[in-house]
C-alpha positions as CSV (number, residue, x, y, z in Angstrom):
1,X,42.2,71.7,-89.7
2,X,40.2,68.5,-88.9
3,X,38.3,66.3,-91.2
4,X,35.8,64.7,-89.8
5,X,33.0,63.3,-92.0
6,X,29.2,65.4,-91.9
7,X,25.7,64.1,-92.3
8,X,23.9,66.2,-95.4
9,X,20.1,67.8,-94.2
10,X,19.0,64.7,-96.8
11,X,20.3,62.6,-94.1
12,X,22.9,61.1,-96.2
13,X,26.4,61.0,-95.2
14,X,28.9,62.6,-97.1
15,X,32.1,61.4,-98.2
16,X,34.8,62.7,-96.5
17,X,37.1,65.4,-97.9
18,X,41.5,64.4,-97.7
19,X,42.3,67.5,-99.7
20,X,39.7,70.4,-99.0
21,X,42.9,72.8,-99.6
22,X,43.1,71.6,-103.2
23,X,38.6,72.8,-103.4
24,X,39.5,75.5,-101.9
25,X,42.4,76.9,-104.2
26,X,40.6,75.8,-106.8
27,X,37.7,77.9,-106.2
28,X,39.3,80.6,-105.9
29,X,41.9,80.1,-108.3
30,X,38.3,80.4,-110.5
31,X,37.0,83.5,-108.7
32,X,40.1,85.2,-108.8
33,X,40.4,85.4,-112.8
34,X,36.5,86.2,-112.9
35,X,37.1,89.9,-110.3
36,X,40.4,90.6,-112.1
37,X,38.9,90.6,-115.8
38,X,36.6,93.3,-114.4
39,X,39.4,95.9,-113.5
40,X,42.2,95.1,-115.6
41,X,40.0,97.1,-118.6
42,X,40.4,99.8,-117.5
43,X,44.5,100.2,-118.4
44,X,43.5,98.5,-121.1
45,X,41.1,100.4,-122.8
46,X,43.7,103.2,-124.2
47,X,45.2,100.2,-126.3
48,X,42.2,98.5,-127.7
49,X,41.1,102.3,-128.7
50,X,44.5,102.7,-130.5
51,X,43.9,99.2,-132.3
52,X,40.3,98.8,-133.1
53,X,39.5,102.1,-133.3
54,X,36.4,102.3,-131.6
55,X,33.7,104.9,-130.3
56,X,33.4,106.3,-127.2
57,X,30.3,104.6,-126.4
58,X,32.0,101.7,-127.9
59,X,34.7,101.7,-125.9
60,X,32.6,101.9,-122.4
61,X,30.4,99.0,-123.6
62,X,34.3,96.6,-123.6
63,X,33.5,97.6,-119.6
64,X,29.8,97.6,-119.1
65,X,29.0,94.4,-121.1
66,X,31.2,92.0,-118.5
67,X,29.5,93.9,-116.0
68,X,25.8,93.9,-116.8
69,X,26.0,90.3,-117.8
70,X,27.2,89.0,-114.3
71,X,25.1,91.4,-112.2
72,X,22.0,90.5,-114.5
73,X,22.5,86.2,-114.6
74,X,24.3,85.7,-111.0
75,X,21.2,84.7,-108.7
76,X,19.5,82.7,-111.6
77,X,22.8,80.6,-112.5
78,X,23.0,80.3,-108.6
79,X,19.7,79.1,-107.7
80,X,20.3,76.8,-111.0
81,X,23.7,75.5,-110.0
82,X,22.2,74.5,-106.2
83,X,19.0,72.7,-108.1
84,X,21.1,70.4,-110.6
85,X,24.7,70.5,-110.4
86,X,27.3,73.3,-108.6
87,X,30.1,71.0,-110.2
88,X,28.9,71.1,-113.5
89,X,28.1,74.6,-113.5
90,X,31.8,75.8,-112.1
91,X,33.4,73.5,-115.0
92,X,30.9,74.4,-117.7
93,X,31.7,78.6,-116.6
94,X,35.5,77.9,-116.4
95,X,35.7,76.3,-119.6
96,X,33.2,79.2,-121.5
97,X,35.5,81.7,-119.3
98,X,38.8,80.1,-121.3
99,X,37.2,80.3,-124.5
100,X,35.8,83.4,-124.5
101,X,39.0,84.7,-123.0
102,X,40.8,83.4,-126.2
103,X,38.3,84.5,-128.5
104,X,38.9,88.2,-127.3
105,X,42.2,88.4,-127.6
106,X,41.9,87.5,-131.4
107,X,39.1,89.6,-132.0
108,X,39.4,92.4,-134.6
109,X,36.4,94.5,-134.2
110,X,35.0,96.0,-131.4
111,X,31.6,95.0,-131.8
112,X,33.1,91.0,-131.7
113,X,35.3,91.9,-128.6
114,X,31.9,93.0,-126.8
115,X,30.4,89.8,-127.9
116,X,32.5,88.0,-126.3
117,X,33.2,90.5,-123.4
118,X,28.9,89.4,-122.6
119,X,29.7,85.6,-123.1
120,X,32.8,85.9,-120.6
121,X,30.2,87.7,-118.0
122,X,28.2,85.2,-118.4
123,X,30.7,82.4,-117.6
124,X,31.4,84.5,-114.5
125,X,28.4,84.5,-113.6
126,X,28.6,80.4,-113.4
127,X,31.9,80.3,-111.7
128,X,31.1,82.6,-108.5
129,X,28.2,81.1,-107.0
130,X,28.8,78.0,-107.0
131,X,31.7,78.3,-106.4
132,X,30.4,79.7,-102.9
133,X,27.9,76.4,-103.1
134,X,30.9,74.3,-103.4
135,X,32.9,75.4,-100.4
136,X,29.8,75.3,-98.6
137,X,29.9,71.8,-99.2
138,X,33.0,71.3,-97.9
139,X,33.6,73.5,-95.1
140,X,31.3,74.2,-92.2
141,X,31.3,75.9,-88.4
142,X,34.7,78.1,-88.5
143,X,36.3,75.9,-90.9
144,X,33.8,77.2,-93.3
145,X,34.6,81.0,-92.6
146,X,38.3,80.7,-92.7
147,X,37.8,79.5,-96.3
148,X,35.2,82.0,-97.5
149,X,37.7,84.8,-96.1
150,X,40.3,83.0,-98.5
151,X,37.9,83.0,-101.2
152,X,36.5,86.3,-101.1
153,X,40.4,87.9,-100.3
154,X,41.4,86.3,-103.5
155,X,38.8,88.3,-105.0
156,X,39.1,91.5,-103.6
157,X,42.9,91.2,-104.2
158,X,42.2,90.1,-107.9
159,X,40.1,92.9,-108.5
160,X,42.5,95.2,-106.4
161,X,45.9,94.1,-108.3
162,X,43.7,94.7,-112.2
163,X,45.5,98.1,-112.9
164,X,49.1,96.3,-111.5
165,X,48.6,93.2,-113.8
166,X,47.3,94.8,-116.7
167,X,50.0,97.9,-116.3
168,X,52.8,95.3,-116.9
169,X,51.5,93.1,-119.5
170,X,50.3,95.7,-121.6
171,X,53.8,97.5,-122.1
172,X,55.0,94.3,-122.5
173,X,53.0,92.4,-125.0
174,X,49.9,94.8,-125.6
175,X,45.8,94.4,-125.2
176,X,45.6,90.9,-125.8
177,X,47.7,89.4,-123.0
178,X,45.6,90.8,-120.4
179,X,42.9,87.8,-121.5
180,X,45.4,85.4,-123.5
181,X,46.6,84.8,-119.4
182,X,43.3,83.2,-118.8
183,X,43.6,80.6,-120.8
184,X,46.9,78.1,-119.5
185,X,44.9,79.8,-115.6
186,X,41.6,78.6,-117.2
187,X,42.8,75.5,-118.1
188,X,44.6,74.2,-114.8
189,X,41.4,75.6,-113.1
190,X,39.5,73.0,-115.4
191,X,42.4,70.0,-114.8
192,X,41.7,70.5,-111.2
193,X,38.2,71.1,-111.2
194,X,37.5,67.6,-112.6
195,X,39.9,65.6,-110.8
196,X,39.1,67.3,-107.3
197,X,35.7,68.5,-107.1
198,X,32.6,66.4,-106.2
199,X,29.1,66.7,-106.2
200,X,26.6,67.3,-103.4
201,X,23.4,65.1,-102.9
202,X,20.5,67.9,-102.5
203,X,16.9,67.8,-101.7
204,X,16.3,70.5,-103.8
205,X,16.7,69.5,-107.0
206,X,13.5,68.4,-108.3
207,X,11.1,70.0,-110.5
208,X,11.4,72.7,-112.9
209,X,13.6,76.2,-112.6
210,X,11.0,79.2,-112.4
211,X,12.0,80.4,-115.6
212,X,10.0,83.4,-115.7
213,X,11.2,84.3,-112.5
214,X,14.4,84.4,-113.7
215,X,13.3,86.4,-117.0
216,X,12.1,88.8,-114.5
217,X,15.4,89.1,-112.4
218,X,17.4,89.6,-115.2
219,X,15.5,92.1,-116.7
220,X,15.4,94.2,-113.4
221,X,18.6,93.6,-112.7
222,X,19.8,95.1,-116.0
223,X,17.4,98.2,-116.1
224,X,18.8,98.9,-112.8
225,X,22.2,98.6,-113.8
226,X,21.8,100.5,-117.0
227,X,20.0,103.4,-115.2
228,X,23.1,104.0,-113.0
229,X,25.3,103.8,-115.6
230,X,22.7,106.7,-117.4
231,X,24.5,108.9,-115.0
232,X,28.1,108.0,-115.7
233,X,26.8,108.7,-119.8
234,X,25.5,112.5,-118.1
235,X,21.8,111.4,-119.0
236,X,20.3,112.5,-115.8
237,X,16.9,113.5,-117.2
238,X,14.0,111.0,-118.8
239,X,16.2,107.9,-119.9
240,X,17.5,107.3,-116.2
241,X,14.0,107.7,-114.3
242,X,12.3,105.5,-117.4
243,X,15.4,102.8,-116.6
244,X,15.2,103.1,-112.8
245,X,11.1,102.9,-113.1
246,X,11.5,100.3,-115.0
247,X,13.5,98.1,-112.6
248,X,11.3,99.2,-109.8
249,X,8.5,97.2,-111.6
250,X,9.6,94.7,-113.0
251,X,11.1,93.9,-109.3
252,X,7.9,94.2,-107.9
253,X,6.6,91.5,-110.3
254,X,9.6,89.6,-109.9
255,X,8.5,89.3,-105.7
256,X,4.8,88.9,-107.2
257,X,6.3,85.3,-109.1
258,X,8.3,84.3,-106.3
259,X,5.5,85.0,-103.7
260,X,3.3,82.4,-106.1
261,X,5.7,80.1,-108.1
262,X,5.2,76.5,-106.2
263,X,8.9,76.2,-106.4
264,X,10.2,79.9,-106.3
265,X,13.4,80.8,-107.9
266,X,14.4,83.0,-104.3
267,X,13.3,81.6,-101.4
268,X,12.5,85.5,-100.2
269,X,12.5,83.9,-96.5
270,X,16.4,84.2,-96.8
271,X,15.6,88.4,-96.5
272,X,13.7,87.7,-93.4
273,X,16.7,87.4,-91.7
274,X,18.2,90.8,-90.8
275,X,21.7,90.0,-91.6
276,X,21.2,89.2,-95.3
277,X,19.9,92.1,-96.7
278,X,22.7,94.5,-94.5
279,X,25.6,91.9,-95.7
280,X,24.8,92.4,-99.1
281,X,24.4,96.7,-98.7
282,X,27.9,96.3,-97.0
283,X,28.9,94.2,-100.0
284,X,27.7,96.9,-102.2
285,X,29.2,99.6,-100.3
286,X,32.8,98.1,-100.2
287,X,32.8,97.6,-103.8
288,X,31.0,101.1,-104.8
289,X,34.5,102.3,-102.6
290,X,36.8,100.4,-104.0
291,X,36.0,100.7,-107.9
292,X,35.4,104.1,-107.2
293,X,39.1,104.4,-105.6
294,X,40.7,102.6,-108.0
295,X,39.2,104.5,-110.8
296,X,40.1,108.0,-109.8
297,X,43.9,106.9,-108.0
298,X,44.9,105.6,-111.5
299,X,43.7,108.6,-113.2
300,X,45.5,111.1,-110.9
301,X,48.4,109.2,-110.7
302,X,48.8,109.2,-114.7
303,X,47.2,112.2,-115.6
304,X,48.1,114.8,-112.8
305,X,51.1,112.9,-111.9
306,X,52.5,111.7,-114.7
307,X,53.1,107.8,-113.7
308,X,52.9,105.4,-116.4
309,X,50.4,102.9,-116.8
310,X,52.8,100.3,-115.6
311,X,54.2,102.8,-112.6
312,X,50.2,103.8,-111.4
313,X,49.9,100.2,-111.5
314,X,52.8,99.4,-109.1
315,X,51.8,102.0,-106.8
316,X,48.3,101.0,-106.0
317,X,50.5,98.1,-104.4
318,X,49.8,98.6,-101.3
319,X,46.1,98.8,-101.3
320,X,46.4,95.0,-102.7
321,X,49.1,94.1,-100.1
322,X,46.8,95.3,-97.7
323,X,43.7,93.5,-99.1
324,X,45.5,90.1,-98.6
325,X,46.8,90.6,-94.7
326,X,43.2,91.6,-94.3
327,X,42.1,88.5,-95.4
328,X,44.5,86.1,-93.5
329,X,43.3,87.9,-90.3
330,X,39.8,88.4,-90.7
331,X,38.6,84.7,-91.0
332,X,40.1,83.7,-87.6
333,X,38.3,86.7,-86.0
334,X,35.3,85.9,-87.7
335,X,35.4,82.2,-86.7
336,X,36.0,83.6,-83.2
337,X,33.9,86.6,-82.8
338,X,31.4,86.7,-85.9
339,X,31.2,89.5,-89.0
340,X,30.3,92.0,-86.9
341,X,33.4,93.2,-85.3
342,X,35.4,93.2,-88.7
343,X,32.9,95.3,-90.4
344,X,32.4,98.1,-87.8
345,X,36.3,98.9,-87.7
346,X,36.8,97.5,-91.8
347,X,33.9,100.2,-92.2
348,X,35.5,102.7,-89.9
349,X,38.9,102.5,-91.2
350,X,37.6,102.6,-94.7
351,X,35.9,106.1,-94.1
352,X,39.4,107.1,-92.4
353,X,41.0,106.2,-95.4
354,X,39.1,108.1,-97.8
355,X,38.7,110.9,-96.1
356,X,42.8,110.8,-96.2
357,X,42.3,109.9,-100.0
358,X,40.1,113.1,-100.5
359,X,42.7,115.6,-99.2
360,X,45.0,114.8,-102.0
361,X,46.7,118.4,-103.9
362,X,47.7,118.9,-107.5
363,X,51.6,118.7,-105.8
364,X,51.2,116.2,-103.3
365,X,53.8,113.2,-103.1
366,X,53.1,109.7,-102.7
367,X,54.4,109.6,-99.4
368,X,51.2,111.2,-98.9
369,X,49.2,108.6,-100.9
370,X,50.6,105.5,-99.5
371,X,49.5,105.2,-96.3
372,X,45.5,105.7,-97.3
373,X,45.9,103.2,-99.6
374,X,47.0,100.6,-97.2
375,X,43.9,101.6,-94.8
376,X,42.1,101.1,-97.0
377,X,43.1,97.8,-98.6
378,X,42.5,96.4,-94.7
379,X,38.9,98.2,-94.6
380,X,37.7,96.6,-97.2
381,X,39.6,93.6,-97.1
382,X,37.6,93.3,-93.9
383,X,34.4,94.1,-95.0
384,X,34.8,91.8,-98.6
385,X,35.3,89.0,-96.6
386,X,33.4,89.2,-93.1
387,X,30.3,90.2,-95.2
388,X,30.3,87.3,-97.3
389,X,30.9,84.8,-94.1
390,X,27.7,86.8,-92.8
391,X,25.7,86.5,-96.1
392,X,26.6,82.9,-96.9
393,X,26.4,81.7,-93.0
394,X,23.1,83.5,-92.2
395,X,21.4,81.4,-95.1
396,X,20.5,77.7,-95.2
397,X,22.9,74.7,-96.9
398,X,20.8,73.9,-99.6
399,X,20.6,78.0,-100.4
400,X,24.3,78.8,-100.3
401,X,25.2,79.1,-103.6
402,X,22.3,81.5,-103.6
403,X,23.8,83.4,-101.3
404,X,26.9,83.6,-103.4
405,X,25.0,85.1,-106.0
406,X,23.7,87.3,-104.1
407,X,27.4,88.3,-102.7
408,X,28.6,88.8,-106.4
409,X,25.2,90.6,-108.0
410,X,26.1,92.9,-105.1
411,X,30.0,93.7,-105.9
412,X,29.2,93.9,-109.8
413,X,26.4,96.3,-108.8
414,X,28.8,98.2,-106.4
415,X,31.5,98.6,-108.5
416,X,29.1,99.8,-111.5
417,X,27.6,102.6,-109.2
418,X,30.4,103.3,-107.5
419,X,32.1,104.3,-111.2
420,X,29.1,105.8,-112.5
421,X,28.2,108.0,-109.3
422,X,31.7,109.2,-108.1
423,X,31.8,109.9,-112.1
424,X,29.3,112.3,-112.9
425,X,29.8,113.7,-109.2
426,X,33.4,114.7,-110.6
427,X,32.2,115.2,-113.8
428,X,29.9,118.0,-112.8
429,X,32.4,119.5,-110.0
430,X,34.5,119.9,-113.3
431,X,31.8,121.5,-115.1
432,X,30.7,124.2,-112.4
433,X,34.9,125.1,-111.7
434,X,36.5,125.1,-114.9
435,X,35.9,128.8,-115.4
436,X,36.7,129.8,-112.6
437,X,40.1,128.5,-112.2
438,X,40.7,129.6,-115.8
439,X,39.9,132.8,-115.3
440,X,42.0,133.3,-111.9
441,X,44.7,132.5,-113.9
442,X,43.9,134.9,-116.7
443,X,43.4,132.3,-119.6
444,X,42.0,134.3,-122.2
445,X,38.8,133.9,-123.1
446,X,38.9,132.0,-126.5
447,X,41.7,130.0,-125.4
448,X,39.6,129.6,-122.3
449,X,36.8,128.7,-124.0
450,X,38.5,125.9,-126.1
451,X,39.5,123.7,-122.8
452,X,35.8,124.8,-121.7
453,X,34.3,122.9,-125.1
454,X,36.5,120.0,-124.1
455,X,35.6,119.7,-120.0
456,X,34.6,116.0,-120.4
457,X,38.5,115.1,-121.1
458,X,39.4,117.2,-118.1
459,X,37.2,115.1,-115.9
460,X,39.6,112.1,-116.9
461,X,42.6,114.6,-115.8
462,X,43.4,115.4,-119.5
463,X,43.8,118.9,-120.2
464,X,43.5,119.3,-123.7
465,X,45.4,122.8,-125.2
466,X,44.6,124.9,-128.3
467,X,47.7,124.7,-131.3
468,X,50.0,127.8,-131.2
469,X,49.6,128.7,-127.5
470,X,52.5,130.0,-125.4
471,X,54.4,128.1,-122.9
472,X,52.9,130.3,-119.8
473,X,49.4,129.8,-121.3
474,X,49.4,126.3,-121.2
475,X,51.3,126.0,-118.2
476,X,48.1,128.4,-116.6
477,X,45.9,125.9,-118.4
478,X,46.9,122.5,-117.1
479,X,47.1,124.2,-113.5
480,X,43.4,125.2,-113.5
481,X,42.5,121.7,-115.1
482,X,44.0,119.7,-112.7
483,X,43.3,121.8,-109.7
484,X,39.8,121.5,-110.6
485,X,39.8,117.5,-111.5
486,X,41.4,117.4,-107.8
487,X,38.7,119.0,-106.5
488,X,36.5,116.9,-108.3
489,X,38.1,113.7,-107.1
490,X,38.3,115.4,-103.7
491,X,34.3,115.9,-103.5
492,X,33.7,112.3,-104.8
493,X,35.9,110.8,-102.0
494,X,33.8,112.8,-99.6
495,X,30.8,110.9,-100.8
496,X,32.8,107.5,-100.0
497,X,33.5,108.8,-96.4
498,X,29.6,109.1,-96.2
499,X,28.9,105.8,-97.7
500,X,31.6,104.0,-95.3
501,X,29.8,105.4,-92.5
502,X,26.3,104.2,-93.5
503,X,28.4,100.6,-94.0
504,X,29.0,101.1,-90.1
505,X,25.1,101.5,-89.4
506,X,24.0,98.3,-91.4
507,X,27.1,96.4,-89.7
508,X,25.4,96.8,-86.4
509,X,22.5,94.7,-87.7
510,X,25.1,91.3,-88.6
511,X,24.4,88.6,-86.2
512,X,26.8,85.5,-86.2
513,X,25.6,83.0,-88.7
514,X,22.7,79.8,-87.8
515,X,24.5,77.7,-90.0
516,X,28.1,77.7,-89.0
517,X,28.0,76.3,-85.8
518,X,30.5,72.9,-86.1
519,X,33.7,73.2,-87.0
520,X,33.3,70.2,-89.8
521,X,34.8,69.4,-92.7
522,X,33.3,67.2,-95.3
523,X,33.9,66.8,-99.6
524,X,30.4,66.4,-101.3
């Protein structure tokens, strides 16, 4: 990879970079721990429950605070970090990311684990963009997209291997080692962070931040986050229209301010630009897929199956193995031919994959589960990272860490609708089946009616079974409850086949990137 030096748009020129590799492992070292915190929860969540005893709702906040606060802070902290200081931003959010990290593990109530659950989204949501801000500071032309597919496969892969990582530390050591690893990680990120990393003169840091323009992003961006997750809660009625309403307005005054603000906080020109807006829906729709996937896969394979939590980890192997080939392969294509090829046949393969996913049976084996799970590692190993080159490429230098936030307020927003939709889609394929299935296999009717009471459980694959009942009975019970949760799962794939394909339309409206035309190399 060459090195030549770079002259910044200030017309300054930049130092030049010996050891981009050591920026760029660094980077993602710090993305990586940010995208796996957000899936290993969910194996963890059975054990905090045991220990801290918490309530249901409870329980789903441990998930949906990390979640809200990086969807709901990621442009802001962007924009911020291009205006004073990516460098000090990334350190400041890897050190808060260690600390609140520790500060979980030793917490003993739930409503202190949230606590710090919100102040380690928060840090996330300083690491990711600028750590996009900082490798576009360093990399540029096709340099720069064979590093953002490294640094977007590291976090697809992190998210991807959660359930493995988790699965094995918690047998092992319980709860608290799935964030207790963040800290020696959190603190080699930090070593190297200050020794390696430099700042990068920028013309746009003057003036003030828009500060209610940020009030007003955050506030959308959490009523829209909460109304999706109304229908993961099943509040499909009042609450979710008031939430959704709510972010439809205060989005509209949020493009009011930035339309006015002498020094907006979103340069809204950046959505002129076709690509943008269709790179972040593809974004979206990756994530909604794979969150989604992930989320029913480890259910079924525990559940229906009977894997461990350790075993269902190992097994969703080859979706992560196939996430990182994905990503050593798709930044040379993309340097070569631009986003657009990757994402048609990442989108195609991804709809392949789940249609493949959705034909799963109460007795199927794993040599039937394997191979979609590889297909669709690559798909969205594809898409994660030839969407990003698109997003961050198609905006200007001084905007790129922008651009990252964008990237990530995207996947956060995916993966929470992608849970919450495929969810309550199962949730009420459940509801509408149950009965049925028990009564084709002559449950009687107050022993039907108990595992009717108790359908919410049966949506997570558990079938719950009344004291004193016969060995045949319950044998006819946990057959109708898991034929129907297949069904379920089978009808919520289904929807991921459809989203896939509308990922296909918006790939056809990527163009190659402006801003990624010489294949430099330069250390800001």
């Amino acid at each position: 990879m060459p090195h030549p030096s770079s002259t910044e748009d200030t017309g300054s020129v930049a130092p030049r970079s010996t050891r981009p590799g050591i920026v760029l492992t660094v980077v993602s070292l710090g993305a990586a721990i940010v995208a796996l915190d957000g899936t290993v929860i969910s194996v963890a969540n059975p054990d905090i429950a045991a220990d801290l005893q918490p309530s249901l709702s409870g329980l789903q906040w441990v998930t949906n605070a990390y979640l809200l606060a990086i969807a709901s802070t990621l442009v802001v902290f962007g924009r911020a970090a291009d205006r004073y200081s990516r460098k000090g931003f990334w350190l400041t959010g890897i050190g808060l990311f260690t600390l609140s990290s520790l500060m979980i593990a030793l917490s003993t109530s739930i409503d202190m684990l949230i606590l710090w659950r919100v102040v380690q989204g928060l840090a996330g949501a300083l690491i990711m963009p600028a750590g996009v801000g900082l490798l576009r500071a360093t990399f540029s032309g096709p340099a720069l997209s064979r590093a953002l597919a490294l640094w977007s496969g590291c976090t697809a892969i992190a998210a991807a291997a959660g359930p493995v990582v988790a699965g094995l530390l918690v047998q092992v050591q319980g709860w608290q080692s799935v964030f207790l690893i963040n800290v020696p990680i959190g603190a080699l990120a930090l070593t190297l962070g200050a020794l390696h990393l430099r700042e990068q003169p920028s013309s746009t840091r003057t003036g003030r931040l828009d500060t209610l323009g940020a009030l007003l992003l955050a506030l959308t961006m959490v009523s829209l986050a909460w109304g999706v997750l109304q229908a993961e809660h099943g509040h499909l009625g009042a609450d979710m229209l008031l939430y959704l309403g709510s972010a439809v307005v205060l989005g509209a005054l949020f493009v009011w301010r930035q339309r006015r603000a002498a020094e907006p906080l979103l340069d809204l020109s950046v959505f002129a630009n076709r690509t943008v807006p269709a790179a972040a829906l593809l974004v979206v729709l990756a994530f909604f897929t794979l969150y989604g996937t992930l989320f029913f896969l480890t259910l079924y394979m525990q559940r229906v199956q009977g894997a461990s939590a350790f075993e269902a980890g190992m097994q969703v192997m080859p979706l992560t193995a196939a996430l990182a080939l994905a990503s050593a392969l798709v930044g040379r294509l993309n340097a070569r031919w631009g986003p657009r090829p990757a994402l048609l046949i990442g989108m195609a393969i991804v709809a392949v994959s789940a249609f493949g996913l959705s034909q799963l049976q109460v007795e199927s084996t794993y040599h039937a589960l394997w191979p979609w799970l590889i297909g669709m590692g690559l798909g969205i190993g594809m898409v994660s990272v030839a969407s990003t080159d698109a997003l961050v490429s198609n905006v200007r230098p001084e905007l790129s860490s922008v651009a990252g936030g964008l990237q990530q307020t995207s996947s956060q927003l995916g993966g929470v609708m992608g849970t919450a939709v495929l969810t309550t889609l199962l949730s009420t394929s459940v509801t509408a089946g149950l009965a049925d299935e028990l009564t084709a296999r002559e449950v009687a009717p107050d022993q039907a009616q108990f595992v009717l009471d108790r359908a919410e459980r049966v949506s997570q694959g558990e079938v719950p079974v009344p004291a004193g009942a016969d060995s045949a009975t319950v044998d006819a019970m946990v057959e109708a409850g898991h034929t129907t949760f297949v069904a379920g799962m089978t009808q919520a794939m289904s929807v991921a086949v459809v989203m896939a394909l509308i990922g296909m339309a918006a790939a056809l409206l990527v163009r190659r990137g402006e801003h990624s035309s010489e294949d430099t190399v330069v250390m800001h």
